[in-house]
Steps between C-alpha positions, in 0.01 A plus 500: 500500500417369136688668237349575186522392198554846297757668819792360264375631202381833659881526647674473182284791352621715780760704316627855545233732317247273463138454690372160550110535594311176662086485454280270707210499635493580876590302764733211288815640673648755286598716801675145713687431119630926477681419804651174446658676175586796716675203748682359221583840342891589579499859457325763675105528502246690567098363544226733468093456576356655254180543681713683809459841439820601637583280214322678238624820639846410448468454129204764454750755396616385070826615485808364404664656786292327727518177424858556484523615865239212583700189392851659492633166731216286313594191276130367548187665498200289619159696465189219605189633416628747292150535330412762734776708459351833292685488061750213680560390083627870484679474806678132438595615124646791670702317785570246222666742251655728757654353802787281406552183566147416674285191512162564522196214632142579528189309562140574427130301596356717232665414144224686315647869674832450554519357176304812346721705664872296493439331176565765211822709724668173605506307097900374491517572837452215703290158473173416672420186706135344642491322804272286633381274764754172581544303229520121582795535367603690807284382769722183431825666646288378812302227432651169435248263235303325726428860664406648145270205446296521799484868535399524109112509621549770704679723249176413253332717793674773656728514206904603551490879666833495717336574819245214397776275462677566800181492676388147657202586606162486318292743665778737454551452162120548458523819637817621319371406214193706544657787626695523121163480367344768707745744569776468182370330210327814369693750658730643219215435245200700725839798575426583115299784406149387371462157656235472767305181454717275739199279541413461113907407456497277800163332342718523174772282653243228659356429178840440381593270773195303436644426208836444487601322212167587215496729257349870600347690318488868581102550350450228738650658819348816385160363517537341824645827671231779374842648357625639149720248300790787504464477889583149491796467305631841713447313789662187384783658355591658817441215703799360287716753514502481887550161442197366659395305149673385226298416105618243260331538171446235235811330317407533115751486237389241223148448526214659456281347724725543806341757748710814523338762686332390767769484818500323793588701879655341757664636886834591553451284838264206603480653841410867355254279291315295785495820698333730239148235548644410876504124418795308705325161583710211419586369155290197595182714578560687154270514204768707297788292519600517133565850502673542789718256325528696201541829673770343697700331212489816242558740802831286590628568097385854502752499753715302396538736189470847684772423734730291263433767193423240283377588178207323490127590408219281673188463318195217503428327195099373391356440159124603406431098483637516945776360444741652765805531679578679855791672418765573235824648500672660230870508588795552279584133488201399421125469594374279822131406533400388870145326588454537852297232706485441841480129534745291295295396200598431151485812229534478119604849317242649301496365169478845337795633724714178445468524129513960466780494752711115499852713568308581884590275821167425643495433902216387745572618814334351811577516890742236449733626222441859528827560684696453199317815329561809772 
């Protein structure tokens, strides 16, 4: 079993009167990590479904007296799925502020609702953590170098879901991986109230994956859909707060030629990516080998900053004049520029980058090197 890389951090939040909520997108283990907390966890604990309704009746009834009764012999509270629970930011800020001496953790797929509804009655309450699919990082617990190197192809295709990973067959990764897209991707986003067009969002998210890695524009995607501009940037901005897709936007901070408000989109997950068109040929049979690449290499530092809380903010950087740069981070210690190429070639910094920003470290990261970066 791989541990992950925020159950440390998630532990040391877990003190008495405090809620510690975990997002994620379904399927990337949040339920398998609840219980290897709960293993850890030396007092006594309580784990809740929040989609059981036995569940939900148990904590329908908002009373102090209640809860009280509920989680008298309870040092732990574990709620997964706790999105489906009916007011649950009531009912947490309640069990928070009135039962002494409880721990409270809860998942949710949906960030957007339980968010909505946890967000606002939780504030100094607890902290908030996103999970996603292995990191490299963690897959390594596993896989000794030579491992990592060979299997690095196949993570550019069916990406780093757990059961993916664990998984040595193809055809059964295949599957899985269309399953996710078929049966969960959309789920908590079609649930809402209002949102009916599954096909024009899954046609949304096929245009995207086409292009991974370019700038979209949102008249563009309009055009090509038959649907309103507003509709678009709904859909996207849900899409990202199940954590199917993630934007960077344009770096700008001296110049004014540098493009600013344009962004780029890219998946969560190479595998979720590859499914959403149903392309898993070989890398050698590939015509779109660059962004899977790409995808791969910002994914793995999304990641690498969700689940180590690093404070860093990931943006692309490209001048009027296309001069341009993958991907920049803005960190406190500084800012990092990284090209990323495939093959090993040689790559100069932009001219108009070296001389705006000559405090930044500037990387080119190929399949060779890119090790040292995630």
């Amino acid at each position: 079993m791989l541990v992950r890389t925020i159950q440390q951090k998630i532990e040391k939040q877990l003190v008495p009167n405090k809620a510690v909520l975990i997002f994620g997108a379904r399927r990337v283990g949040k339920t398998v990590l609840v219980r290897q907390i709960l293993e850890q966890f030396s007092g006594r604990t309580m784990l809740l479904n929040g989609e059981d309704y036995d569940a939900q009746a148990l904590l329908e009834e908002k009373s102090i007296a209640n809860y009280r009764r509920l989680l008298t012999d309870v040092d732990l509270l574990a709620i997964d799925e706790a999105q489906a629970i009916p007011h649950i930011g009531e009912k947490l800020k309640l069990m928070v502020d009135e039962v002494p001496g409880i721990r409270i953790l809860a998942t949710g797929s949906s960030a957007f609702d339980i968010r909505n509804q946890v967000g606002e009655p939780l504030v100094g309450r607890g902290s908030s953590f996103i999970l996603q699919p292995f990191s490299q990082q963690e897959i390594s617990q596993q896989e000794n170098l030579l491992q990592t190197r060979r299997n690095l192809e196949t993570r550019l295709v069916f990406g780093s879901y757990p059961d993916v990973v664990l998984e040595d067959d193809r055809e059964a990764n295949v599957e899985y991986l269309k399953s996710i897209v078929s049966a969960y991707l959309l789920k908590d986003i079609l649930a809402l109230d209002g949102i009916k067009n599954s096909g024009k969002m899954m046609e949304l998210l096929q245009l995207v994956a086409f292009q991974v890695g370019s700038e979209l524009s949102y008249d563009e995607l309009s055009n090509k859909l038959g649907i309103s501009k507003n509709t678009v940037q709904k859909y996207m901005d849900l899409l990202s707060k199940v954590y199917v897709i993630f934007r960077l936007g344009g770096y700008a901070r001296n110049l004014r030629k540098e493009v600013s408000k344009i962004g780029k989109w890219y998946f969560y997950d190479n595998g979720i990516r590859n499914a959403v068109i149903g392309r898993f040929q070989p890398m050698a049979l590939r015509d779109d080998v660059g962004a899977l690449w790409e995808n791969y290499f910002i994914s793995e530092r999304m990641k690498q900053n969700l689940h180590g809380q690093f404070n860093r903010n990931l943006y692309f950087w490209k001048t009027y004049d296309r001069q341009e740069i993958d991907l920049i981070e803005e960190a406190p210690d500084g800012l990092s520029a990284f090209e990323i190429k495939w093959s090993e070639e040689k790559v100069k910094v932009p001219v108009a980058f070296a001389k705006t920003y000559s405090e930044a470290a500037f990387h080119v990261v190929n399949r060779n090197n890119y090790l040292d970066f995630i």
